[in-house]
C-alpha positions in Angstrom: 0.0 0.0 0.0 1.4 3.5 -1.0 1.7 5.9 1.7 -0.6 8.3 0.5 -3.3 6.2 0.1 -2.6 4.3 3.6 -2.6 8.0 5.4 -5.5 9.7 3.5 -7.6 11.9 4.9 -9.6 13.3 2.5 -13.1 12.2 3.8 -13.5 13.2 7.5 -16.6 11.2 8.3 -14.6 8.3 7.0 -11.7 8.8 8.9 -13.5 9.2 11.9 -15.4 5.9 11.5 -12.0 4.0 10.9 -11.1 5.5 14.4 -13.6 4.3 16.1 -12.8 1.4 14.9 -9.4 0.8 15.5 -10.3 2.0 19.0 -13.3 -0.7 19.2 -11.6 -3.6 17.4 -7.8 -3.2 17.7 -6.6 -6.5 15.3 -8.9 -5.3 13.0 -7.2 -3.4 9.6 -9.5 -0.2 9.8 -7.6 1.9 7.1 -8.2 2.1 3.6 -7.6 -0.9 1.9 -5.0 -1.3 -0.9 -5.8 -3.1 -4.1 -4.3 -6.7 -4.5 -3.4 -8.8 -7.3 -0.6 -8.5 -10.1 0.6 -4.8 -11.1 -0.7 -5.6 -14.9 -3.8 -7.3 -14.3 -5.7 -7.9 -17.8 -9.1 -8.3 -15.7 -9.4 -5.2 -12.9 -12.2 -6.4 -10.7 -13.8 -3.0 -9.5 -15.9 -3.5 -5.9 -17.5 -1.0 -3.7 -16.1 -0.1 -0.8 -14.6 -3.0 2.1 -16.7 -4.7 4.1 -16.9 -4.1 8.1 -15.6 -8.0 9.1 -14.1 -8.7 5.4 -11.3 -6.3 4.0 -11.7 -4.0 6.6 -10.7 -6.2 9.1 -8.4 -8.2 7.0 -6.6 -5.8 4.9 -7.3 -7.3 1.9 -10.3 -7.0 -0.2 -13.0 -9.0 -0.8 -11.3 -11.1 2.6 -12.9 -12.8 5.3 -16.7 -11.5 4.0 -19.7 -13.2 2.5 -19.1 -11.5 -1.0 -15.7 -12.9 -1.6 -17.2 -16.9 -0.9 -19.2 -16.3 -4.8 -15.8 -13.9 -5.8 -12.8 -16.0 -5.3 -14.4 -19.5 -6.0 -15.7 -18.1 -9.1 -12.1 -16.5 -9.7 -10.2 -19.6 -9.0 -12.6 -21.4 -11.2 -11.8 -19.5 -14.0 -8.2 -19.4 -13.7 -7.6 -16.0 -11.7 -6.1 -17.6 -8.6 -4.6 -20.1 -7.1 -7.1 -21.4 -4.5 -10.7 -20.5 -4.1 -10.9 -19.4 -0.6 -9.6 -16.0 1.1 -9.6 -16.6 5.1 -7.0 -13.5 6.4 -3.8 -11.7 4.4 -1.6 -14.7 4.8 -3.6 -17.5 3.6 -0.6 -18.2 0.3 -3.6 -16.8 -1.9 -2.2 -15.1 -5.0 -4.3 -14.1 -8.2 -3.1 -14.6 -11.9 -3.6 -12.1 -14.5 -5.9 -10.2 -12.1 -6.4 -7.5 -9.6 -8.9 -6.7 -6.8 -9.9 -3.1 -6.1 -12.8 -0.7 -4.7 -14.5 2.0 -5.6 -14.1 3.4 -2.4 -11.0 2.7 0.0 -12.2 2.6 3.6 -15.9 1.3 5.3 -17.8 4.1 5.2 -20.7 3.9 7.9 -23.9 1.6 6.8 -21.5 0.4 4.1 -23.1 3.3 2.8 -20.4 6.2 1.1 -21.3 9.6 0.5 -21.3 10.9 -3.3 -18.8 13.6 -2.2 -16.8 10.1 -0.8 -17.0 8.4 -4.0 -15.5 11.1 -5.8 -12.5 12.0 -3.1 -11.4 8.2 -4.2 -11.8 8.3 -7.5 -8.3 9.4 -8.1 -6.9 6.2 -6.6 -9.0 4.6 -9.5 -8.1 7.0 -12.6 -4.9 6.2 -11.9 -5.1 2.0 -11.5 -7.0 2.4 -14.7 -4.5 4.6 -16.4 -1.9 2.0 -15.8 -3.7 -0.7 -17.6 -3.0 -2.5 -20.9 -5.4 -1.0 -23.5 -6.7 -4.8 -24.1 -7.5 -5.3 -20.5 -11.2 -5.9 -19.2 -12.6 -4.2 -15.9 -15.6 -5.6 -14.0 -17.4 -3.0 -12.5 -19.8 -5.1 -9.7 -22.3 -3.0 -8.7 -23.7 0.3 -10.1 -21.4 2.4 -7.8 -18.3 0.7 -9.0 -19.8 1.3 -12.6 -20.2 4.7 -12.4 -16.9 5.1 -10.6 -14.9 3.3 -13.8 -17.0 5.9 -15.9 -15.7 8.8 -14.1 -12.1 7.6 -14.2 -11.9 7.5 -17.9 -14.3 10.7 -18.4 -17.3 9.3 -19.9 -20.8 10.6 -19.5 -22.8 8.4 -17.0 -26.0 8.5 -19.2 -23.9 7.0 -22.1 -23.3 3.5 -20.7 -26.2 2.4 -18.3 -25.5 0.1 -16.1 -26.6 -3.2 -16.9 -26.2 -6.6 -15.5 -24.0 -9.0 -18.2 -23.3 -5.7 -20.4 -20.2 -4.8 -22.0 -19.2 -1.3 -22.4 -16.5 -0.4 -24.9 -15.2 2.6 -23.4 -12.9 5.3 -26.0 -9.2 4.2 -24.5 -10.1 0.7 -26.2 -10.5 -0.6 -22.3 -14.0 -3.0 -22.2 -16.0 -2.7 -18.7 -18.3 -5.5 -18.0 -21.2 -5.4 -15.4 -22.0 -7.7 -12.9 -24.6 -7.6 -9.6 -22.3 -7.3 -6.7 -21.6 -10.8 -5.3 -23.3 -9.4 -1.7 -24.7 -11.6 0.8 -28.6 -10.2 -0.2 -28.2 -10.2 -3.6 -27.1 -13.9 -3.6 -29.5 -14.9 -1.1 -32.3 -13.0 -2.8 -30.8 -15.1 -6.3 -30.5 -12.1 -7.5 -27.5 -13.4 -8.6 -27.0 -16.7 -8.8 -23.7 -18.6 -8.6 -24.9 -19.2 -12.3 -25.2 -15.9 -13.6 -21.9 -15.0 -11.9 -19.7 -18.0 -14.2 -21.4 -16.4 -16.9 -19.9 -13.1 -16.3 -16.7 -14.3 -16.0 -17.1 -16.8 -19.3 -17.6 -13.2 -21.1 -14.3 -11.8 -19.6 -12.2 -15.0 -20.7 -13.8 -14.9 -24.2 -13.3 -10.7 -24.5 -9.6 -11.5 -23.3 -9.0 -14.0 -25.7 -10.3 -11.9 -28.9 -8.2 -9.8 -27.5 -4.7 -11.8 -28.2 -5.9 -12.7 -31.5 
């Protein structure tokens, strides 16, 4: 994790909630929460924000929560890592050709972040999206993360809705695909369905392998 992003400050009503926190549950991470996977991922996995007893209190995302059962079984079945389970930072997990990163850094309160919040972080994102290969995919899961990509490369929100199962091609050649967010209610509701989830990840293998051709 880069310094700036493990120090920032910019959302004060964050902040203050990853105080408390630390001050509550002192093992637990409580501090914005670094993306993780390889530094030239062709699929960028886009989230919301960490979860309470997930990545914020492991440090990694998608970690010790609900949502990362569906994510990294689904991602292990499709050749993105190495095992399919994420327990805690040291678990010997490592992802292949992939990387793991939110919308917005730290927990915000409710799992709830404020518009203002969603924009502070956005630079963090502009510039994780900047460094990718033109030919990479991202997976936005979740409106909030969609929007978020849209806003990284400049691109008018009203000119690619999001969609579950779409693919966007955005101007820098980049494609964003949409999923539901793998959450504990919108599995439980089957809103998304273990099914529908290999099915998004089918259409990220086949766009990356038009992509070499």
């Amino acid at each position: 994790m880069t310094d700036a992003l493990y120090h920032c400050q910019q959302c004060p009503r964050l902040a203050a909630h990853l105080a408390q926190i630390r001050s509550q549950y002192p093992s637990y991470h409580a501090r914005p929460v670094a993306p993780f996977g390889v530094e030239q991922p062709r699929l960028l996995i886009v989230g919301l924000a960490p979860g309470m007893h997930g990545a914020n209190a492991s440090g990694r995302p998608f970690t010790g929560d609900y949502a990362g059962i569906l994510l990294y079984q689904t991602l292990y079945d499709y050749g993105f890592s190495n095992q399919p389970r994420a327990t805690h930072r040291d678990d010997g997990l490592t992802l292949i050709d992939c990387r793991i990163t939110n919308a917005v850094k730290c927990l915000p309160p409710e799992n709830k972040p404020l518009g203002a919040e969603i924009s502070n972080c956005n630079a963090y994102l502009t510039s994780e999206i900047k460094a990718l290969n033109q030919n990479a995919v991202i997976l936005a899961l979740g409106t909030i993360a969609h929007q978020a990509v849209l806003r990284a490369v400049a691109v008018k929100l009203n000119a690619h809705p999001f969609q579950h199962a779409a693919v966007h091609q955005l101007p820098s050649g980049l494609r964003l695909l949409d999923s539901y967010h793998c959450s504990r209610y919108n599995t439980q509701t089957r809103r998304l369905t273990a099914e529908m989830f290999q099915a998004v990840f089918a259409t990220a293998q086949t766009l990356l392998h038009s992509s070499k051709e």
